[in-house]
N, C-alpha and C positions, 0 to 999 in steps of 0.2 A: 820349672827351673831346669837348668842345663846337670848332664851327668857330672858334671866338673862340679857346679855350685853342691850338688847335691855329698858328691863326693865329701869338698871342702867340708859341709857343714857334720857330715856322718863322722866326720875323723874328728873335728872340733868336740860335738858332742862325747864322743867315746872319752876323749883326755879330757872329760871332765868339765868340759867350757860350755858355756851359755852363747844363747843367739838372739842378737838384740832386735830389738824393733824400732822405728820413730813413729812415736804417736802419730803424726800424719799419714802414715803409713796406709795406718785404719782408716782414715778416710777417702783414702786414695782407693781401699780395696770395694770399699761403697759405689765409689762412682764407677770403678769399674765391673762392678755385679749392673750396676743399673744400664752399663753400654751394652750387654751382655758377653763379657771377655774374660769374665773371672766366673767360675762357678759359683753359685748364692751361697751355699754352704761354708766357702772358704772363710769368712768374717766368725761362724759359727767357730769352726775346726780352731783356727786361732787365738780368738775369746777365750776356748777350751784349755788350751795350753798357756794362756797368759793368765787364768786363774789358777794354778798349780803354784802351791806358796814353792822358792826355792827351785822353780823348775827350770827345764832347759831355756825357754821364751821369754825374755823381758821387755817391756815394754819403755824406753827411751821419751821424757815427755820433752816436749817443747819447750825450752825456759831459757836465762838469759845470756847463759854460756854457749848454746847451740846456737842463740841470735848472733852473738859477738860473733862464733865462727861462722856466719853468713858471708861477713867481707872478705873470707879468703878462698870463698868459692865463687869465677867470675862467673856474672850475669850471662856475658858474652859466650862460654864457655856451658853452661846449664842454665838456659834461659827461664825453666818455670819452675816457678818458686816452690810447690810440694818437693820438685825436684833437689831444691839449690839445700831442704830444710834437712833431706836424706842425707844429701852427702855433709853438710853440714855438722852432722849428728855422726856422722864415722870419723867426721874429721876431728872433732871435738873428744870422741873415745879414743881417736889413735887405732880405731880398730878397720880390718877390710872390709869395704863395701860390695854386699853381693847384687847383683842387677841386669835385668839383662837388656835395659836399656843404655847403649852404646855412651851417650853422653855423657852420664855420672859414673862412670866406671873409676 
């Protein structure tokens, strides 16, 4: 992550706030251990923090409110779908998307 994201989320965490995830998230981080782009561990380290009852990490599941928010994310604008389900999923919290893919910003 960028010093900015990292920033963002250090000051979030300090006031207390949590850091969400989308389920697809995890398996977006699969496919990219198997490209070799993400360290293998990183799925582990995460897990780690997402079984923490109460903790910083939440895990965001896929369901029918995130689907709904699918039509106000265009296709045209974030063409693949892990993508579209991310911002989806911020969009549906109201909350900032951190990413350092350009598209879903």
């Amino acid at each position: 992550m960028s010093q900015t994201a990292n920033h963002f989320i250090e000051t979030h965490i300090q006031q207390g706030g949590q850091v969400a995830i989308a389920s697809i998230t995890l398996a977006e981080m699969v496919y990219l251990i198997e490209k070799g782009k993400v360290p293998a561990e990183s799925t582990t380290l995460v897990a780690t923090e997402l079984s923490i009852a109460d903790g910083t990490l939440v895990e965001i599941p896929f369901d029918l409110k995130v689907a709904r928010a699918l039509s106000f994310i265009a296709s045209s604008q974030v063409p693949d779908m892990p993508d579209r389900i991310i911002a989806a999923t911020a969009y549906h919290l109201h909350v900032p998307l951190i990413s350092r893919d350009g598209k879903i910003q």
